[in-house]
C-alpha positions in Angstrom: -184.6 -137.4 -74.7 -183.5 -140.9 -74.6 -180.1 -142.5 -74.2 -178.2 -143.3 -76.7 -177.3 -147.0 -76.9 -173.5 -146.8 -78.6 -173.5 -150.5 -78.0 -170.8 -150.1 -75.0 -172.3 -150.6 -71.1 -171.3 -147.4 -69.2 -169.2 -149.4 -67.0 -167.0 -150.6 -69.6 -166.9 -147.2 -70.9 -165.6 -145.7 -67.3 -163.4 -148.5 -66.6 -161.7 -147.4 -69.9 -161.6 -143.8 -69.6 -160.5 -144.6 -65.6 -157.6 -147.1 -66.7 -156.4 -144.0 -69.7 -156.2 -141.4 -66.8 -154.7 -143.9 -64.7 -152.1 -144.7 -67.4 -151.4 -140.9 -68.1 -151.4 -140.4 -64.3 -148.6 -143.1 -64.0 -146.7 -142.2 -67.2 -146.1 -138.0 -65.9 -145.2 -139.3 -62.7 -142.4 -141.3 -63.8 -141.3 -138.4 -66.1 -141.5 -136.3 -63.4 -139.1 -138.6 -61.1 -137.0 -139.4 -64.0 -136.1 -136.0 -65.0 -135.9 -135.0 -61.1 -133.4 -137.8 -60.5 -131.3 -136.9 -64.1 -131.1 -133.2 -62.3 -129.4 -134.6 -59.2 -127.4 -136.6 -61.2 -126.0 -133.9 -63.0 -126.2 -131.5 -60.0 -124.0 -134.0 -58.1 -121.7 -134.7 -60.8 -120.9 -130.3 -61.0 -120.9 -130.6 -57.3 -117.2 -131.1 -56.2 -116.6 -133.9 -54.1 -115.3 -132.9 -50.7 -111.5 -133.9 -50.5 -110.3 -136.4 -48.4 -108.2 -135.5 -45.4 -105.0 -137.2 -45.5 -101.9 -137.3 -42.8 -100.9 -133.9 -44.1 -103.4 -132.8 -41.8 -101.8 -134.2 -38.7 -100.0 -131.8 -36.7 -98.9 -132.0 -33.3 -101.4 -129.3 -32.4 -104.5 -131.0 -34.1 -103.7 -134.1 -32.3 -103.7 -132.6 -29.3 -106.4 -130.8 -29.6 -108.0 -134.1 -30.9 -106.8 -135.7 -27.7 -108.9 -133.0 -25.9 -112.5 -133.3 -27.6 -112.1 -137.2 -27.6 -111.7 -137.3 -23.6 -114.5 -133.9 -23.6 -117.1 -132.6 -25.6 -116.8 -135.7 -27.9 -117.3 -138.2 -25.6 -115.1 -140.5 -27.9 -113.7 -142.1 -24.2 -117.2 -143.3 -22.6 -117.2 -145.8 -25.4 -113.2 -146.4 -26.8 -112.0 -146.1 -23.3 -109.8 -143.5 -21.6 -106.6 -145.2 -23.2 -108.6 -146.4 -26.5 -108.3 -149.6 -25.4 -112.3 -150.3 -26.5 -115.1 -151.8 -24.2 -117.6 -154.2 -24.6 -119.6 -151.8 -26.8 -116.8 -150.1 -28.9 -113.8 -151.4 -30.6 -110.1 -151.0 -29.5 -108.4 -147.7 -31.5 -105.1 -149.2 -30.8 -103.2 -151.0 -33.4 -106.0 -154.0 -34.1 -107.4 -155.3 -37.0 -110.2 -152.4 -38.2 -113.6 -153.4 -39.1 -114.9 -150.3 -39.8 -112.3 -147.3 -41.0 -110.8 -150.0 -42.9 -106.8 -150.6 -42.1 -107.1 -147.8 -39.7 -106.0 -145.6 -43.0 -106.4 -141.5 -41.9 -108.9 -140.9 -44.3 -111.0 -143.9 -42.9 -111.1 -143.0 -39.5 -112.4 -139.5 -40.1 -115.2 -140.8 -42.2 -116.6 -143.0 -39.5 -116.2 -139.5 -36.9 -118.4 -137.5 -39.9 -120.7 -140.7 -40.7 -121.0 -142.9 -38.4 -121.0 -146.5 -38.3 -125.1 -148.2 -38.7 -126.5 -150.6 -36.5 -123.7 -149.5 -33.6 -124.1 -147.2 -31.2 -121.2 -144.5 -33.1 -122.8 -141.7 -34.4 -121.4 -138.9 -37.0 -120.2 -135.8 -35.2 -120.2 -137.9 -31.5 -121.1 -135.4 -28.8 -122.1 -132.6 -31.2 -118.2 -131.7 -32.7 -118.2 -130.0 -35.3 -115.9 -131.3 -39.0 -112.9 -129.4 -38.0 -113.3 -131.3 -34.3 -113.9 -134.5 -36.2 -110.8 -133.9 -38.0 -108.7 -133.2 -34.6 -110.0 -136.4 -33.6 -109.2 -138.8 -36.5 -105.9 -137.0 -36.0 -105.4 -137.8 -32.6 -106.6 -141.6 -33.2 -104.8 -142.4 -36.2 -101.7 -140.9 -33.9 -102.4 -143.0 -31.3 -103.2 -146.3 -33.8 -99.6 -145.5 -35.5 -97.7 -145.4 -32.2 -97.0 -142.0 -32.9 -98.4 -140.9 -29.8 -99.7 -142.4 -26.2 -103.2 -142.3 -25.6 
């Protein structure tokens, strides 16, 4: 049997047929990705956010137990210094401007002890703690930052 000339090269004919399955190919991934990132969306939205800490949370007992995993398992002191004065490679937690938990607010110190702070050496959860640890230790610092307390 002999071919059929249809008038079209067969490498025309494949480039087209390659560029339609690449086009499809392109358009259900991006309605894949779209729809995945609309779920999340919407997941995150029903998702409640996690509240805040705020000085109600100080107690004399948190900060001292605070005051415990900072100079312990936290190893807050190898970098702040034993009496928070800061080092070379960590900032004062005395009353100083703050760079990072901005104005040294409760709220803000706790989030760098759960998050850390990028491109510095301060990691979330420093030393393994755990968030009820991390929440001892914002206590203590903010204590300490406030005058509240001596380091």
């Amino acid at each position: 049997m002999a071919p059929i000339d249809d008038g079209v090269s067969h490498d025309a004919a494949d480039h087209r047929r390659f560029g339609n399955v690449a086009r499809t190919l392109l358009i259900s991934t991006a309605t894949v990705f779209f729809a995945g990132a609309a779920a999340l969306a919407l997941q995150v939205q029903a998702t409640p956010q996690a509240a805040q800490p705020d000085t109600t949370a100080v107690t004399p007992e948190r900060v001292e137990l605070g005051r415990a995993i900072f100079h312990g398992q936290g190893t807050c002191f190898a970098c702040h210094g034993a009496k928070l004065e800061g080092s070379q490679i960590a900032p004062t937690l005395m009353p100083h401007e703050w760079r990072d938990a901005k104005n040294g607010e409760f709220a803000a110190i706790y989030y760098v002890a759960t998050h850390g702070v990028r491109s510095t050496l301060m990691v979330a959860y420093p030393g393994g703690i755990s968030r009820e640890q991390a929440l001892a230790v914002a206590s203590y610092v903010w204590s300490v930052s406030r005058g509240k307390v001596k380091p």
